[in-house]
Every structure is written in C-alpha cells, then in structure tokens.
C-alpha positions as CSV (number, residue, x, y, z in Angstrom):
1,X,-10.5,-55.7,26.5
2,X,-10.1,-56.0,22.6
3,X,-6.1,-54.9,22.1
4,X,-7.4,-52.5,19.0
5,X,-10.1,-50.4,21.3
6,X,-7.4,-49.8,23.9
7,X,-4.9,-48.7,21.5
8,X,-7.6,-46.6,20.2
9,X,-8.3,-45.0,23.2
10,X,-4.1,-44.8,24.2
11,X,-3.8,-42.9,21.0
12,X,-6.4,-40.1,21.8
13,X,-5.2,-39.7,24.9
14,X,-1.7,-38.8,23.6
15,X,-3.2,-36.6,20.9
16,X,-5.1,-34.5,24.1
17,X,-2.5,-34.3,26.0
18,X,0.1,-33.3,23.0
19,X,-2.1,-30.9,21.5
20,X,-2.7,-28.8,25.0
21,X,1.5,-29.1,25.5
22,X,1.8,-27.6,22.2
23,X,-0.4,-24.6,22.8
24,X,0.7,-24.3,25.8
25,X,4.2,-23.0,24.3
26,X,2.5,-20.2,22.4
27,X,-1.0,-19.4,22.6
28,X,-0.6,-16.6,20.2
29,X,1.1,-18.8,16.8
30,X,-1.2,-19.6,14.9
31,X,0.8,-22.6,14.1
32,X,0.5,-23.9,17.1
33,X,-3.3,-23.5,17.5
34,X,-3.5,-25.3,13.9
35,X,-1.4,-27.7,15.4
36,X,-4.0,-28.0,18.7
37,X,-7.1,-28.6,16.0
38,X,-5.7,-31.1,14.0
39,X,-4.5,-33.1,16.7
40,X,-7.7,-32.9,19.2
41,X,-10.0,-33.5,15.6
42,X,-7.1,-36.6,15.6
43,X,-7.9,-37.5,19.3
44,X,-11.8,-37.4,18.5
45,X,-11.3,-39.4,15.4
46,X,-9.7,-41.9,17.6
47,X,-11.9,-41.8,20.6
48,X,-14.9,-42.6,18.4
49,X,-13.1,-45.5,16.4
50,X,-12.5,-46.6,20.6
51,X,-16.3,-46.2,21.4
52,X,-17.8,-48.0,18.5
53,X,-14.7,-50.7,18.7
54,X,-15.9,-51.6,22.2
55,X,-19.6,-51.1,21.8
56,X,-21.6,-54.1,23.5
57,X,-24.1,-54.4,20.4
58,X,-24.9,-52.5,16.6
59,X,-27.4,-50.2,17.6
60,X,-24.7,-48.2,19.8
61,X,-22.0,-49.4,17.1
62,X,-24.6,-46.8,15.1
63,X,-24.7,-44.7,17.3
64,X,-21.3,-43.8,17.8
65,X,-20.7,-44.0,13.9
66,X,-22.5,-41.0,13.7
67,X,-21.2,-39.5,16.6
68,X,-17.8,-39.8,14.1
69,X,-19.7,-37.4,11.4
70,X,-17.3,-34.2,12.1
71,X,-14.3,-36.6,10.9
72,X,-13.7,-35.0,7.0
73,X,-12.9,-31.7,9.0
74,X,-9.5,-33.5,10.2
75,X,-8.1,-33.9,6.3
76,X,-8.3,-30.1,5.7
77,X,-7.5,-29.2,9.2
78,X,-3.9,-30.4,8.0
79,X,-3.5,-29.5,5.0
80,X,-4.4,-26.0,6.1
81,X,-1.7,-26.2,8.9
82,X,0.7,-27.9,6.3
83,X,0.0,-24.2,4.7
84,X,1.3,-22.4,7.4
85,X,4.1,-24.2,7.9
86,X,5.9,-24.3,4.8
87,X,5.0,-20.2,4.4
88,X,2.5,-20.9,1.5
89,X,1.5,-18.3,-0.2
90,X,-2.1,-20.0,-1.4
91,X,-3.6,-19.2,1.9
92,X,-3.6,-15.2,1.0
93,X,-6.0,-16.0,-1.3
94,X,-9.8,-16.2,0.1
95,X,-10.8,-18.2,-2.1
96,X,-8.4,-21.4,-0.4
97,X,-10.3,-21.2,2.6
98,X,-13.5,-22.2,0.3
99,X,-11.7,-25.0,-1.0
100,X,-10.5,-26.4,2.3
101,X,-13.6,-26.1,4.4
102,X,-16.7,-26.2,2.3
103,X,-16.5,-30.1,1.1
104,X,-15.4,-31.3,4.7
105,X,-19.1,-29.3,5.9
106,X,-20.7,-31.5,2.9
107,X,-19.5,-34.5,3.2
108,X,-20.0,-34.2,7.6
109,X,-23.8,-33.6,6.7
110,X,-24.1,-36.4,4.1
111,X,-22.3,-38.9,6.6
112,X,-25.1,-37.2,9.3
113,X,-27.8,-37.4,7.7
114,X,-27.6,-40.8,5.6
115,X,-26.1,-44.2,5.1
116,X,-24.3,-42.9,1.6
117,X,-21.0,-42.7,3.3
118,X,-20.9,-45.3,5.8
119,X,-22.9,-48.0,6.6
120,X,-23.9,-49.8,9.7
121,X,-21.0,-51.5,11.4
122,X,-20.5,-55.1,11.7
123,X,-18.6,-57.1,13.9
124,X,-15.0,-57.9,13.2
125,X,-12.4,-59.4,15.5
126,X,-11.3,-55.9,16.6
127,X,-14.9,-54.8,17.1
128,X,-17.5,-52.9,15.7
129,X,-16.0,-51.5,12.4
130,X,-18.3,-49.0,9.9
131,X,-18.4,-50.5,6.5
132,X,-18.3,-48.4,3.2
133,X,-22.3,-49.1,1.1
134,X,-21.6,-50.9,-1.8
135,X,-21.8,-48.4,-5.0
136,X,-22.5,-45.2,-3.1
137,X,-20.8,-42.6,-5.6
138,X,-20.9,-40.1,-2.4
139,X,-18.6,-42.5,-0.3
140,X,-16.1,-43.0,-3.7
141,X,-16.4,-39.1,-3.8
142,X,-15.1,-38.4,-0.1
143,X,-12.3,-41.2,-0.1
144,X,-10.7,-39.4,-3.4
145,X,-11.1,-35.7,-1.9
146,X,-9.9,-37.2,1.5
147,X,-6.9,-39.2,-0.4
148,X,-5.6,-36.0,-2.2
149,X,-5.7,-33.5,0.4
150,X,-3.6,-35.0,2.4
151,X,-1.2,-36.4,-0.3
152,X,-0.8,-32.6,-1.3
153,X,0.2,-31.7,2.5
154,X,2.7,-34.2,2.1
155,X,4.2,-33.2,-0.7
156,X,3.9,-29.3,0.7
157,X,6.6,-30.5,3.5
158,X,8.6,-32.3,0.4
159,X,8.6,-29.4,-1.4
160,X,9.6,-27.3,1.6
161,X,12.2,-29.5,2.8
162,X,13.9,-29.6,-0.8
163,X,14.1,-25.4,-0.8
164,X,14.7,-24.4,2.9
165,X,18.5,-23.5,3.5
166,X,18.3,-23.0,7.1
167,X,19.5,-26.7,9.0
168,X,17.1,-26.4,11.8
169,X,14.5,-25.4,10.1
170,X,15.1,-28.2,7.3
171,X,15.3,-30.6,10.3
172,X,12.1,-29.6,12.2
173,X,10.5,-29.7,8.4
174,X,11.8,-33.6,8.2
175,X,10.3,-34.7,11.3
176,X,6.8,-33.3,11.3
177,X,6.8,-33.7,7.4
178,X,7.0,-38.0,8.6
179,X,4.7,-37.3,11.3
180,X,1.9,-36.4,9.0
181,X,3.5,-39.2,5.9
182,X,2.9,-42.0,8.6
183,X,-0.9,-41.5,9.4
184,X,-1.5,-40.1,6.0
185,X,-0.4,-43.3,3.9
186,X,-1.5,-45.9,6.8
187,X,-5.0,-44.5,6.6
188,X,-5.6,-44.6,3.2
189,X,-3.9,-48.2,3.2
190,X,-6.4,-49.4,5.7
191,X,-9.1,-47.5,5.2
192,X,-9.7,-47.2,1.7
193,X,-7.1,-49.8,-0.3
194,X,-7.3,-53.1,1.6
195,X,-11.6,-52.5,1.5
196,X,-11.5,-52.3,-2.1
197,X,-9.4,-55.2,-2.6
198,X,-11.5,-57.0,-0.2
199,X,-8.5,-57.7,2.7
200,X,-10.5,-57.6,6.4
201,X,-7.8,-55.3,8.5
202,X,-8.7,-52.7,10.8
203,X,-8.0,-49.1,10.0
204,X,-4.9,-47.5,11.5
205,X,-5.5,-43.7,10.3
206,X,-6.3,-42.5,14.0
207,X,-3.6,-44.5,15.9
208,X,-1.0,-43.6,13.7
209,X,-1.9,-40.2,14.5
210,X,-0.8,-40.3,17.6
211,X,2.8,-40.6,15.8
212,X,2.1,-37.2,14.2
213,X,1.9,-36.3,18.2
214,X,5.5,-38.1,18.7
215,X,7.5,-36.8,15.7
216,X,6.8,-32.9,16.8
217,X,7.1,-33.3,20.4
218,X,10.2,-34.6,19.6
219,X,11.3,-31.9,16.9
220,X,10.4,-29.6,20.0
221,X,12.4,-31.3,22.5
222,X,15.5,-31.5,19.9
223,X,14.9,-28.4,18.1
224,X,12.4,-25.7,19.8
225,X,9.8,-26.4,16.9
226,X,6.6,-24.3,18.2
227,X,8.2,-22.3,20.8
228,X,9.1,-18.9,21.1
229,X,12.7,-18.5,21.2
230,X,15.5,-15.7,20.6
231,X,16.0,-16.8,17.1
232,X,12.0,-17.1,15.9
233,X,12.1,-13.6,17.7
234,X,14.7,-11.9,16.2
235,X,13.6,-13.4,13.0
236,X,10.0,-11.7,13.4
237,X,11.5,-8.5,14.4
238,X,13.4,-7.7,11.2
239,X,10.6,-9.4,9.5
240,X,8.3,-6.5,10.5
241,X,10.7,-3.6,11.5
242,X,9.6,-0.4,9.6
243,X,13.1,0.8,8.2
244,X,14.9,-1.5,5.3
245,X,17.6,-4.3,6.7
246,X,20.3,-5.4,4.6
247,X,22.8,-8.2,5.6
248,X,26.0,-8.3,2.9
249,X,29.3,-10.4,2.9
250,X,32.6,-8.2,3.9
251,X,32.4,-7.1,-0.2
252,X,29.3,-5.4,-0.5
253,X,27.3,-8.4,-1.7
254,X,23.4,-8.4,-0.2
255,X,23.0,-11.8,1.4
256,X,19.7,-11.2,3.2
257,X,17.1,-8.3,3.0
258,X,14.0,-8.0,4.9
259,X,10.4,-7.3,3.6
260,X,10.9,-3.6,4.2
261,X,13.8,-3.2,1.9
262,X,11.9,-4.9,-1.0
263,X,8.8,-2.4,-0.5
264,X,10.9,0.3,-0.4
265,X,12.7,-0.7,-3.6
266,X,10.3,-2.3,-5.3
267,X,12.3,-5.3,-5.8
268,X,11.4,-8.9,-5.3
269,X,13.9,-10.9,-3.0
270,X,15.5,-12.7,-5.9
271,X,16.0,-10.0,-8.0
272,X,18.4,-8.3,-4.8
273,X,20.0,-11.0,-3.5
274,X,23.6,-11.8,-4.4
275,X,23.8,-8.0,-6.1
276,X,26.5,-5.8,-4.9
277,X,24.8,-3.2,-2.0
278,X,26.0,-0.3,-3.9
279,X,23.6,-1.0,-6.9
280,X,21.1,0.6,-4.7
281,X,22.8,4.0,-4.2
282,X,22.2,6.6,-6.8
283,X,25.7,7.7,-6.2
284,X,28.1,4.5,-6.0
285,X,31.6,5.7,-5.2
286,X,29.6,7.2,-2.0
287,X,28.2,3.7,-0.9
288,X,31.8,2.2,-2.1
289,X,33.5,4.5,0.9
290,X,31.6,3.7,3.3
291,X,31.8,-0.1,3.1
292,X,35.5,1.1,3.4
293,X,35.1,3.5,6.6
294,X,33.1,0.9,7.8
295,X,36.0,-1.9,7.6
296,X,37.9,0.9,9.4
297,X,36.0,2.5,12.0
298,X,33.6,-1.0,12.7
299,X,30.7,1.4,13.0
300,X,28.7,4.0,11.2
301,X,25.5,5.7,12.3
302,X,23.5,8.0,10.6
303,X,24.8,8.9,7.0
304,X,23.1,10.5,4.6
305,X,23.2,9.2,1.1
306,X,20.8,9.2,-1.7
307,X,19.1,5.6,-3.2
308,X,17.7,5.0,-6.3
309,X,14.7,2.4,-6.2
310,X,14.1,-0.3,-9.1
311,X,11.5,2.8,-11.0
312,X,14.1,4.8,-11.1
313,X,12.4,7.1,-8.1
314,X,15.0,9.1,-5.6
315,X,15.1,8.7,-2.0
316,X,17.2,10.4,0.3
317,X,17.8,8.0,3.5
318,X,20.0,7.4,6.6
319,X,22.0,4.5,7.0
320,X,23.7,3.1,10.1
321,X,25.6,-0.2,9.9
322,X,28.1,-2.4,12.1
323,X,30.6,-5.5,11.3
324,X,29.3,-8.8,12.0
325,X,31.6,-10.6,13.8
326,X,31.3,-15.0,14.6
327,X,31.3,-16.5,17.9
328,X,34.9,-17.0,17.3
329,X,35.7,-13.1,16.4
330,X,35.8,-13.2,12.7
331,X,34.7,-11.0,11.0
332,X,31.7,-12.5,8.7
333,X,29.5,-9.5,7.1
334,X,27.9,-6.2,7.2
335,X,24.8,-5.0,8.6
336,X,23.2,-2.4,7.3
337,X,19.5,-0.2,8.9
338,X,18.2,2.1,6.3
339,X,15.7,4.8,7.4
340,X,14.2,6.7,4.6
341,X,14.4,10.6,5.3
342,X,12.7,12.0,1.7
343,X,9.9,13.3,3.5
344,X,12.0,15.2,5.9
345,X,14.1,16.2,3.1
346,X,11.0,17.3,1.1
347,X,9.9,19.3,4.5
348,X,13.1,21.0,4.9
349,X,13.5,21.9,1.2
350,X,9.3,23.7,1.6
351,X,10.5,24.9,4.4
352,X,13.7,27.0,2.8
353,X,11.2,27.8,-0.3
354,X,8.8,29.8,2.1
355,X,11.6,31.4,3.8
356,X,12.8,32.4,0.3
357,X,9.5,33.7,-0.7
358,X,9.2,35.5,2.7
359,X,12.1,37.4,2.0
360,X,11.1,37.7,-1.2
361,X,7.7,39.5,0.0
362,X,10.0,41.6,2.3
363,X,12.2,42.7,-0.7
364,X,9.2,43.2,-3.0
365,X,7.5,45.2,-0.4
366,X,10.5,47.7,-0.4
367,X,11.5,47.7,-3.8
368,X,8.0,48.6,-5.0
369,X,7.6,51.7,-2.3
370,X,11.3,53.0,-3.9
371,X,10.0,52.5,-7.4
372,X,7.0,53.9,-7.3
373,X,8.4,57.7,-6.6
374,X,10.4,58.3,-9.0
375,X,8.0,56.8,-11.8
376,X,6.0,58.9,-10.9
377,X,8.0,61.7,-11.9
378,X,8.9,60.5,-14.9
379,X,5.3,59.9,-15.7
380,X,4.9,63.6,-14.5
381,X,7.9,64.6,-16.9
382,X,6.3,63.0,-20.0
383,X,2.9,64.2,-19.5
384,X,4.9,68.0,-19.0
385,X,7.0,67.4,-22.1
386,X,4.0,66.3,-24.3
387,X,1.7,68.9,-23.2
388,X,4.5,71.8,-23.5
389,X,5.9,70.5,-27.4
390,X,2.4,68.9,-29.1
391,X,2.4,71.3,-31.5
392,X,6.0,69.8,-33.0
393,X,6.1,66.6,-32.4
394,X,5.6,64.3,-35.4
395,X,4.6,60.8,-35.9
396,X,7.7,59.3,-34.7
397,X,8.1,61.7,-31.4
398,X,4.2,60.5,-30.8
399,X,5.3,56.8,-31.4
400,X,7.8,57.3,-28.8
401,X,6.0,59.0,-26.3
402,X,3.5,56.4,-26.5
403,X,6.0,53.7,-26.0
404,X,7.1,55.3,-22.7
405,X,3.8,55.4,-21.0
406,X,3.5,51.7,-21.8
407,X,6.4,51.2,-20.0
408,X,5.8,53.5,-17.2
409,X,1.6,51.7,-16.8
410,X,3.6,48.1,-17.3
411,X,6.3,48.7,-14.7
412,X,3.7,50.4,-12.1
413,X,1.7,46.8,-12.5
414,X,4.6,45.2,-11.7
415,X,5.6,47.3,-8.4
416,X,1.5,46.9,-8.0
417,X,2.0,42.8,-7.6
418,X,5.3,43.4,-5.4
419,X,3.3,45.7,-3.3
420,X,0.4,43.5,-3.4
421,X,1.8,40.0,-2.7
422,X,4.5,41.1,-0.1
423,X,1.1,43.4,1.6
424,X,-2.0,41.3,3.9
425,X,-4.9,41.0,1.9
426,X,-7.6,43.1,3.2
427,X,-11.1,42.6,2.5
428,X,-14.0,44.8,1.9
429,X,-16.6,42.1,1.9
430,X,-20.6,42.8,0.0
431,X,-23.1,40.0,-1.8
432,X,-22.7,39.4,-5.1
433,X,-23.5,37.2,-7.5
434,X,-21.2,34.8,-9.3
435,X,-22.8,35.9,-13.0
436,X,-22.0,39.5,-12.1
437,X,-18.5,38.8,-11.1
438,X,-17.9,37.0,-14.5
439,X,-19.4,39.7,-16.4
440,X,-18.0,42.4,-14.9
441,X,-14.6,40.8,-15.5
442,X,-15.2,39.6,-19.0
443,X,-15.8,43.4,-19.6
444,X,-12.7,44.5,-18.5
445,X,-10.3,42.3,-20.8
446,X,-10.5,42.2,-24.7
447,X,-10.8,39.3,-26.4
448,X,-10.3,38.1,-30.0
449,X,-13.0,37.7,-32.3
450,X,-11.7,34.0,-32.7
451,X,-12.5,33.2,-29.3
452,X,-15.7,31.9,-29.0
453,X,-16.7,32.6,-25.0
454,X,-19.5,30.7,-23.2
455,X,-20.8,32.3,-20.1
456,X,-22.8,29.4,-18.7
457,X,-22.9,31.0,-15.2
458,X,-26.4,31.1,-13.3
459,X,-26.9,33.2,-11.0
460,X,-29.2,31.8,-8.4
461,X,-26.1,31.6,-5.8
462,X,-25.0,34.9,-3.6
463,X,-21.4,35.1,-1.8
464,X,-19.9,37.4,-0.2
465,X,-16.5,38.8,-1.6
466,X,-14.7,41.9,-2.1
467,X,-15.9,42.5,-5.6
468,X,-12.5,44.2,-6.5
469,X,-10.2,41.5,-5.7
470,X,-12.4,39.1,-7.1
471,X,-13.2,41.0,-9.7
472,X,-9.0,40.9,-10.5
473,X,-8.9,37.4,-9.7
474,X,-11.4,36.1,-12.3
475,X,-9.4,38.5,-15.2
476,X,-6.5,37.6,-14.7
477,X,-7.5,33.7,-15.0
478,X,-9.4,34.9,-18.2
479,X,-6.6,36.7,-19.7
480,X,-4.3,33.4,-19.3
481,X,-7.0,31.6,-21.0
482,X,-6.9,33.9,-24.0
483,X,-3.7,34.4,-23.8
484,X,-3.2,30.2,-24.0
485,X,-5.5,30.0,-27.5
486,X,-3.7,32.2,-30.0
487,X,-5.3,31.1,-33.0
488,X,-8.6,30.9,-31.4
489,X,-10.8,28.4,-29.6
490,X,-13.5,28.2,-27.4
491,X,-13.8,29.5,-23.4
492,X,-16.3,28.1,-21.7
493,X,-17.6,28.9,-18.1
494,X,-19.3,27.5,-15.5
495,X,-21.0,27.5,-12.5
496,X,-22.0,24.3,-9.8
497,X,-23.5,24.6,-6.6
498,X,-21.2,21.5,-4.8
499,X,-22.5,21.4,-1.4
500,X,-22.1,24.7,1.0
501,X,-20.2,25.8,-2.0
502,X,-20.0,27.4,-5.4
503,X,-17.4,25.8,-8.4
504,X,-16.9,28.3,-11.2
505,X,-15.1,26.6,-13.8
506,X,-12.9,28.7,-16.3
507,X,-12.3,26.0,-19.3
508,X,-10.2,27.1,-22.2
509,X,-9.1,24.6,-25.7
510,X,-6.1,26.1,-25.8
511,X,-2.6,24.9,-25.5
512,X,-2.5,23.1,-22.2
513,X,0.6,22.6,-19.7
514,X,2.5,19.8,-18.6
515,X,2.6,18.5,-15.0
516,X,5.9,20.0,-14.8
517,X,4.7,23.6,-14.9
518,X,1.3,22.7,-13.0
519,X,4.0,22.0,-10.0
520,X,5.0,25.3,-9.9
521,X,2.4,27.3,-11.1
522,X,1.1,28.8,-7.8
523,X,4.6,29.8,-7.3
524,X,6.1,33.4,-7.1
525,X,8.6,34.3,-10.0
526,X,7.3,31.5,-12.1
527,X,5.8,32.5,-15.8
528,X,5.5,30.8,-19.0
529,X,5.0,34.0,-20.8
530,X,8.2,36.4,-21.9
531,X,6.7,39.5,-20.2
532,X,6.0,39.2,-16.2
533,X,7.3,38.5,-13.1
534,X,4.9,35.6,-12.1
535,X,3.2,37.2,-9.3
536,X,-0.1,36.9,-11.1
537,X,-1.5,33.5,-9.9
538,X,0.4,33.6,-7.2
539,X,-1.9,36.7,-5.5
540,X,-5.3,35.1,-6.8
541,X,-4.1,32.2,-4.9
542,X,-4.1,34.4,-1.7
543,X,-7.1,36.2,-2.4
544,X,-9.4,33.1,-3.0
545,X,-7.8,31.4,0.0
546,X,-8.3,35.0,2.2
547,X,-11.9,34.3,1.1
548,X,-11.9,30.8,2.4
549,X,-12.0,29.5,-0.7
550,X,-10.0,26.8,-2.9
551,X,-8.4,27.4,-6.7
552,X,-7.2,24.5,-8.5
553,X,-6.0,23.7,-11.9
554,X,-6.5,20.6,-14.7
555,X,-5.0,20.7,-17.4
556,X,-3.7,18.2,-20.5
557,X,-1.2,19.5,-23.0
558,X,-3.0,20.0,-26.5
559,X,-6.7,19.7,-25.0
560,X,-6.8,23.0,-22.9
561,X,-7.3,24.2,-18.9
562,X,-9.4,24.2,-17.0
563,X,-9.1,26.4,-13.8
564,X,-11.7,26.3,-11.1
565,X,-12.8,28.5,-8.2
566,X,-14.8,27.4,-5.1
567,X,-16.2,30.2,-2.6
568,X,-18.7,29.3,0.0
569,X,-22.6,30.5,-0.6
570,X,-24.5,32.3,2.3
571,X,-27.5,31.7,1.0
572,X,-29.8,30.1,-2.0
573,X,-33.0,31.1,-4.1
574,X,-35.4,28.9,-6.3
C-alpha cells in the first residue's frame, strides 16, 4: 500500500477517535461539540483523500472526489469554534452565522454539481489526486475564502493569547492555537501554493489535522482543556450567580467583578476595575468601616448600606464578605456578595405609608364626628344672631357674617372628606349614561367665561353607578381643571368605548404638573392648592375603584392634563 493512502487513512482514524474522547468529557460545552465537528469533518476530509488515494482506476477516483463535496464546511467549522474559544463577541451577532455557513453550502454545491472547482483526478505517485481546472474563477474564489478563514482563526488565538492573563488558560490557548497553525499553513502550502507554482507534492491539509487532534489531547492531559473541573465551575458560578461579586486587594481596590455587578451598576468591566470598592457606596466613610471591621472580625454578613450606580440611581443592598486567605495563610484580598434589597426597601417603606394613612382614616374618622357638633352650633348661633339683629346690622356686620358661614360650609367639607375617606364606600347602584353624568356635573360647578368647554361625550353607552358619587367624582376632576387654567383655555371631554369598557377623558390646556407631583397625587394630605387638605382625589380614587373602575392621570407641564376614567358598560345600543 501507497505510504500517503495509509497515512491518510491513520490520520482519520485519530481524528474519530479524538473527537468522541473529547465529547466524551462534556457533552453539554459547546466547545467541545465544536471541537467533535471540526475534527470528524477533519476525519472525513481525510478518509476521502485515503479512498480516492488508493482507488484502483479514475472513474472511482471521480467518484470519491465528489463523495469529498461537504469539505468547505471544515474551514468555517473552525473558525466558528476559534469563536468560542477565545470569548468572541462577533458570534452574538446573527448575522456571523450567515457569513460562516452560507459560502461553505455554495461552494459544496458548485463542487457537487460541476467540474468548476475540481477536476477529475489523475494519477500521481501517491495516488489519485483531484486537480484544480485551469481558469475556473469559482475554484480561485473558494481557495481565497478558504485561505482567509482560517488565517483569521489563527490570528483569533494570537490575539487571545497576547490579552489572556490567566497562565493556564494562556497555555491551553498556545497549544490548540499551533494545533490549528499546523494544518492551516500546510494546507494552503500544498494545496493551493505549490499547484500554482507548478511543484507536484501531495496535499498535507487533512494529515496534519490529525496534529490539531494531538496538540488538545495533550493541553487536556497537561492542563484539563475541555473538561469540567472545580475551577471552570466555580468560574461559571460567579459568572451567572444573580447577586453582584466583587473581589478587592486588602485596600479596597476591585480586582475582579462579575457580570452581575456591572448590570447592576451599569458599568463596563474596565471602567471598575482597579477603582477603590468604596466609589460604589453612596455613603463612603460607611464602606471605609467596614473594610476595617472586616480586617478585624474576618467576616461580615448581611449589612445594610446604600450604593450609588454609574446614573446616579440609589440602591439599598446587603453585603456579606470574608478575607481571602493563600494556601500558605496569608491574607491576600476581600470578597465581597452584594444582594440588592431596594425592592424590599421600597415594600417596607408602602407598607409604613398605608399603615400611616390607616391611622390617618382612623383619626379622620373621629376628628370629623367631634367637629361636626359643635359647628353645628355655631352655625345655629349665627343664623340666631342674624335673624334676631337684621334690622342693625350694616354693611360691615353683613360682610362679616357672611365670612363666617364660608368658614363654617368650608370646614364642614373638610370634616365631610375626613368622614368620607376614613368611612367604606357604599353604593347605591342605577343606569346611567355617561353624557348625563358629565352634564349633570358640569351644572353643578361654575366656570369662567374664558374657558371654552367641549362636551364631546355620546351617549350610546349605559353603566351602572351611584349617580351621587360619580356625580362628585367627575366635579371635582372638573373643578381642578378650571381651577389649573386661570387665564382661560380650553376643556375638552370625551368619551371611548375600549373594549367591555367606557374611557371618559377630562383634557384641560392649563398649567400641567411635573412627574414629581403626579407621584403623589392619589395621595391623602397631598395638594398643590393653598386651601385643602388633599382628600379630594384621593376619595374619587376609591369611588371609581369601588365601581371596578380605573382613574389615571397624563399630564406635561405647560401643555395641560388630561385625567381619564374607565367604568365597565352593561350594555350597548346602535
């Protein structure tokens, strides 16, 4: 047997049998199944060469040659695993995927289908060996795309060597990197530069393959390239762990951070590392203490302290950390688990607030039953003392009088929205029409002759509502809107069936608000306005909810609001 054949057939034997070791050390990597491709589409590269090689005439020389037509998916097969090894970050991107695949399935069906890429083979001392057609564009085409794939996977291990820090890492880099050099340079040496300069030699790119096979068997025997170990482990633990992970030197300064960190803080990994840890606390004398309880005490868990992220945004978190000690006993660093707690935080403030506003209800509840007696009498008494001394009272005694009652109807509406928000809303339910409820309530309040008002409301939709309530809801959300144009403007309403549902919308040009106060609108004791308590929205809130309904506010500072109220409709006309 021809020496060449056998070595052929040697070197896909090794590429098998390599290829299945490998995956057999972690079915899961996907490294390792890249690994597994690009070496079997090595061993079939190499079988094929073996088979046409040793054929016993031309016509199965031919035959075999086209056998070889899946070949051009070897040369992307590696670079896409020279991807994944070196951490690339081109393969997030679908479009590299395109790029890889796509010519290796055109150039497979060209070499299938026609002689443009390879010729029949002729006879050399070797064997049977497929010759390139003379002037075919398609076979100049597929040697340069070939050529520079694989050049760029070997300078993506270069590149990777030249920026790794870690030793093992860099070593297994080094070793696989020449594993893919070898075949890479010897193929395009012998299979495409000594054809063109006319030197008969036959082509080495599948048996040095099989040195690709060597290199990483060996970078796994002397360094546990492909396999599954503590370190790889713990590595793609922290990697995906959920809280943030900071490693610093003995001073405070961040050596290492994990991906969760740089989410959290929206900062990228250069922009952290080598920064003092205490740069991330919004309070730094409090991260400065306990790096030096920590030196103490060897251990924290669990204290609170407040972080500022890179926008500025404040996040209350927990941190537990630990000394790092060296196999030796030294102390070498600081470990340090951050677990954000804002949204407990947040929950626990609400939480507080609603207990504050239920005692609040409580109070108000009481205090407007206490009040409400003796204003009464003193409503009684003014009413007795006006009736009893009409006849001499002047101008000024009427101004006065007139001034009390004010304050007597505005203090009873304030002990009326105690009593009303601290009270369960009870409902006296009828149909009604949305139109009527705007009209009724539009001709309750005055408005100025400078407000221009817009009832756009049909009234081809019935719900069912306590007219009163709603009645008071929709007034006092018109009163605010006046109340918000001074010098005039324009209110416009609205009705839209969405759904199951009716939208009234309640669209003023007045002032606007900020997001600020749009927080706390809904709030109790919150008002914009000099006179009030803040009750107001606060109760329509309720009453709209107690109707299973939903209130909700836009609103831009300068342009005007625009409040809107759903309520469900039981039925339709038209």
């Amino acid at each position: 047997m021809n020496i060449f054949p056998f070595i052929s057939i040697v070197a896909s034997v090794i590429c098998v049998l390599s290829g299945l070791f490998v995956l057999s050390l972690n079915r899961k990597s996907l490294l390792n199944k890249l690994f597994m491709m690009v070496i079997f589409a090595n061993a079939y590269w190499a079988f094929s060469e073996f088979m046409i090689r040793q054929a016993a005439n031309v016509e199965t020389a031919v035959l075999w040659s086209k056998f070889l037509f899946l070949w051009p998916f070897l040369v992307p097969l590696m670079l896409h695993f020279a991807f994944v090894f070196t951490e690339s970050d081109l393969l997030t991107r679908k479009i590299t995927c395109v790029f890889l695949y796509v010519p290796a399935l055109f150039f497979s069906l060209i070499d299938l289908t026609t002689n443009w890429i390879y010729d029949a083979p002729v006879k050399q001392v070797w064997g049977y060996y497929p010759v390139t057609p003379v002037g075919s564009w398609v076979c100049h085409l597929e040697g340069i795309w070939a050529a520079s794939l694989s050049i760029l996977a070997v300078i993506l291990f270069v590149s990777y060597y030249t920026r790794v820090t870690d030793e093992t890492r860099k070593k297994q880099t080094k070793y696989v990197g020449v594993g893919i050099a070898i075949p890479v340079f010897l193929s395009i040496l012998t299979d495409s530069v000594f054809p063109v300069i006319g030197i008969q030699f036959p082509g080495l790119g599948s048996i040095s393959g099989a040195a690709f096979s060597g290199f990483a068997v060996f970078a796994i025997w002397k360094y546990d390239l492909f396999t599954l170990n503590p370190v790889v482990a713990a590595e793609n633990i922290v990697s995906t762990m959920p809280d943030s992970l900071v490693l610093a030197n003995l001073n405070g300064k961040i050596l290492s951070v994990n991906q969760s960190l740089m989410d959290f803080f929206g900062y990228k990994e250069n922009e952290i590392i080598g920064k003092p840890a205490y740069e991330l606390c919004l309070e730094k004398m409090v991260c400065l203490k306990v790096f030096v309880e920590l030196k103490e005490k060897r251990e924290i868990r669990n204290r609170e302290i407040i972080c500022v992220t890179k926008a500025g945004d404040r996040k209350f978190v927990t941190v537990s950390a630990s000394v790092v000690r060296s196999k030796r006993g030294r102390d070498v660093g600081v470990n340090c688990v951050i677990h954000d707690i804002t949204r407990q935080k947040q929950m626990e403030q609400k939480l507080l607030e609603a207990k504050r506003y239920a005692s609040i209800g409580e109070l108000a509840g009481m205090i407007g039953h206490d009040l409400r007696n003796p204003l009464t009498s003193i409503k009684g008494a003014v009413y007795y003392l006006k009736a009893k001394y009409s006849s001499t009272l002047d101008a000024q005694d009427a101004v006065m009088f007139e001034t009390i009652e004010k304050s007597i109807d505005y203090s009873n509406k304030i002990i009326n929205d105690l009593i009303d928000y601290s009270s369960e809303i009870k409902l006296e339910t009828e149909s009604a029409t949305p139109k009527l409820l705007v009209e009724t309530a539009l001709s309750a309040i005055q408005i100025s002759p400078s407000i221009k008002v817009v009832d756009a409301v049909e009234a081809d939709y019935t719900v069912v509502v306590d007219r009163a309530q709603m009645t008071r809801v929709f007034v006092s959300i018109l009163k605010n809107a006046v109340d918000a144009m001074p010098k005039g403007g324009t209110l416009t309403i609205k009705s839209q069936k969405v759904g199951e549902h009716v939208v009234l919308s309640f669209e003023d040009t007045g002032i606007g608000m900020t997001p600020e106060i749009m927080d706390k609108l809904w709030n109790p004791l919150f008002t914009t306005k000099a006179k009030g308590m803040g009750f107001g929205l606060a109760i329509c809130k309720r009453i709209v909810e107690a109707h299973e309904g939903k209130i909700w506010v836009e609103s831009v500072v300068g342009q005007g609001t625009k409040v809107m109220v759903q309520l469900p409709i039981i039925n339709t006309s038209g």
